[in-house]
N, C-alpha and C positions, 0 to 999 in steps of 0.2 A: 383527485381522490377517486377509488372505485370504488360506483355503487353496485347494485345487484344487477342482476344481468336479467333485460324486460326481453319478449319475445315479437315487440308490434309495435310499431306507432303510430299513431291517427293522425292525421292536420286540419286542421281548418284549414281552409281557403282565401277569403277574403283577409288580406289584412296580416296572413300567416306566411302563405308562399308565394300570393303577387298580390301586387299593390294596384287593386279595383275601383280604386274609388271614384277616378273621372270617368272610366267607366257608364261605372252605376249613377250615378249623378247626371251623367248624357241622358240617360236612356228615362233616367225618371224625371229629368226636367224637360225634355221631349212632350215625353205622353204629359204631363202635366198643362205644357203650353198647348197642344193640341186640344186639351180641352176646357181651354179657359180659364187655367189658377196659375198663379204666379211660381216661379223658378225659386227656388231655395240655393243658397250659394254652395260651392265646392266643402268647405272646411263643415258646415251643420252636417251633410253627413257622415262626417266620421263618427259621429254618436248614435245615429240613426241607422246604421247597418247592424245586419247581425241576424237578424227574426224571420227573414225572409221578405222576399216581394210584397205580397200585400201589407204586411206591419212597415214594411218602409213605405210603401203609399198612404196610408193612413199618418204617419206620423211629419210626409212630405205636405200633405195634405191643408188649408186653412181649417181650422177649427169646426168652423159652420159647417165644413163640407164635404165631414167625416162620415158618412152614411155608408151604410155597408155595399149598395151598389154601385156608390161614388169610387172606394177604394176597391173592389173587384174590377171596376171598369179599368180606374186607373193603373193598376198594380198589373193587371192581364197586356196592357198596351205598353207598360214600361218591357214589360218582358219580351214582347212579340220584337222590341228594339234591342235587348239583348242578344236574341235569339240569332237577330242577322250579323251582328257586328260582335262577338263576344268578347275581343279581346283586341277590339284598336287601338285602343288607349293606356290598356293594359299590360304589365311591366312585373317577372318575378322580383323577389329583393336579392339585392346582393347575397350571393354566397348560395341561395337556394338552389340554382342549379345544379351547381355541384355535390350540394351537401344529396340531393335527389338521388343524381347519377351513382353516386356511392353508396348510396342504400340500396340501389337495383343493383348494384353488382353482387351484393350480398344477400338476395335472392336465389332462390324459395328454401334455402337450407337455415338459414342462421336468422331473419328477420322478415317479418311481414308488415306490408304500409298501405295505410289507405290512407284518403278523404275522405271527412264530412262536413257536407256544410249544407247552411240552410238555402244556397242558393238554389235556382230552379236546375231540376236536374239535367235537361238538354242544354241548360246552357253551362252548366259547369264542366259536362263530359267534352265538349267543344273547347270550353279553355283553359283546359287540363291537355288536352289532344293540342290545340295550335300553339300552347308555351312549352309543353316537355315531353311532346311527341308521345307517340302510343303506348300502349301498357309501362308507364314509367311505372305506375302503382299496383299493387295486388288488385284492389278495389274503390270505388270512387262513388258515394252515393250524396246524391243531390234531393231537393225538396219533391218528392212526387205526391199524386193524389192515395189518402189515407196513410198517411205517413205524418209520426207527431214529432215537428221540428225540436229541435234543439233548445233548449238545457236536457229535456227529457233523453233517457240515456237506453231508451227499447231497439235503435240502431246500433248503436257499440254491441249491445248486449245478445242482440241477433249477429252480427257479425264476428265477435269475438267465438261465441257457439261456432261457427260456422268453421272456424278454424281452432278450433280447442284450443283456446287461449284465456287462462284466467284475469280478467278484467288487472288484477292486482300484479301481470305479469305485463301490461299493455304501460304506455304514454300516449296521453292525450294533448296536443300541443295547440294552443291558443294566441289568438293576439286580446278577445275580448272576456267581458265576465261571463256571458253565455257558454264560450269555450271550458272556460273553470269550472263552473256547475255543473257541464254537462260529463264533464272530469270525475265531480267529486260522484255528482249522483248514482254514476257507472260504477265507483270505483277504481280505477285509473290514476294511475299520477298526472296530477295538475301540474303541465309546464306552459308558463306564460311567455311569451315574447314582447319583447319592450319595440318591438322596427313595428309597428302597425296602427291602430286605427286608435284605440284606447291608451289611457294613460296607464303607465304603471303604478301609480296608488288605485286603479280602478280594480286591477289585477290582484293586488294583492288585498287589498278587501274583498276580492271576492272568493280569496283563498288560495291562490297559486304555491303550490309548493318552494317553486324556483321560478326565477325570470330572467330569462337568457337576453345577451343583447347584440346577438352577434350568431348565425344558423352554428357554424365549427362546434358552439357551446357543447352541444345536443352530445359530443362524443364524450365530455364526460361523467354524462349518466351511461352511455353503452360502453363501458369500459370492458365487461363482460363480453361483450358479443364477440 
């Protein structure tokens, strides 16, 4: 079926177009063990990603140990381990490569793409740069200082500005409910993905328009293009 023809589409990262998670789980069971609190297993955070480094510290964290210095310390030293290694472990999903490559061909005339994500932003530009080499995207914006993460939708809405693009002309593409909200609040079409880190009833309570299970999907919303 063809829908209407969007002029953008956003991705999330983690969970969207590589699969991060032993990753992120190295680097936060690391700093963790370095200083003293027990490792949390691979599979816990697939629910605990999403908010950025420090909220995964915090939520890596024991109970007792949640102090706000605890998790700056913690969350700062997970990072310093991302920072070196950003994508050893790290693996796009099937089909994203190419689905990538075919959207850059159809640059800068017919469609514009970015990323956002809550991750830290030297280390997202690094593992976007070592899995699908340089300028694959229009733009790429990661977690920096004064910058309000994700569901909040003052990123989209600066960016889409930036390129005259009606929010209502954009796709927002997710693997998590943070994705969606951050979807709906922009105004954006909420597209969920079912290959990542949340389940698909998470998605769709949390309002996904459609949930793709497979990248190919994505061509028919851009029937138009």
């Amino acid at each position: 079926m063809k829908e209407k023809k969007y002029h953008c589409i956003i991705f999330d990262c983690d969970g969207t177009l590589v699969d991060t998670l032993e990753d992120i789980a190295c680097a936060m069971n690391k700093a963790l063990a370095m200083h003293g609190y027990p490792s949390q297993p691979l599979e816990k955070y697939r629910d605990m990603v999403g908010w950025g480094i420090f909220r995964l510290a915090e939520l890596a964290l024991p109970q007792e140990a949640r102090t706000a210095q605890t998790i700056e310390t913690v969350g700062a030293c997970a990072q310093r381990f991302m920072d070196e290694q950003p994508a050893r472990l790290s693996k796009p999903y099937p089909g994203i490569p190419e689905l990538v490559l075919r959207l850059k061909d159809m640059r800068p005339k017919k469609l514009t793409t970015a990323v956002l994500s809550n991750k830290p932003d030297s280390v997202l530009q690094r593992l976007m740069d070592d899995i699908f080499g340089q300028n694959a995207f229009d733009a790429v914006f990661g977690m920096r200082p004064g910058i309000i993460p994700k569901p909040d939708p003052s990123q989209v809405w600066d960016f889409l500005a930036d390129i005259n693009c009606n929010p209502h002309d954009a796709i927002l593409m997710g693997d998590s409910e943070i994705d969606i909200e951050t979807a709906r609040n922009a105004g954006c079409y909420p597209l969920g993905v079912s290959w990542g880190f949340r389940t698909r009833a998470t998605l769709e309570k949390a309002g996904a328009a459609r949930i793709i299970g497979k990248p190919d999907e994505i061509w028919e919303l851009l029937g138009g293009v």
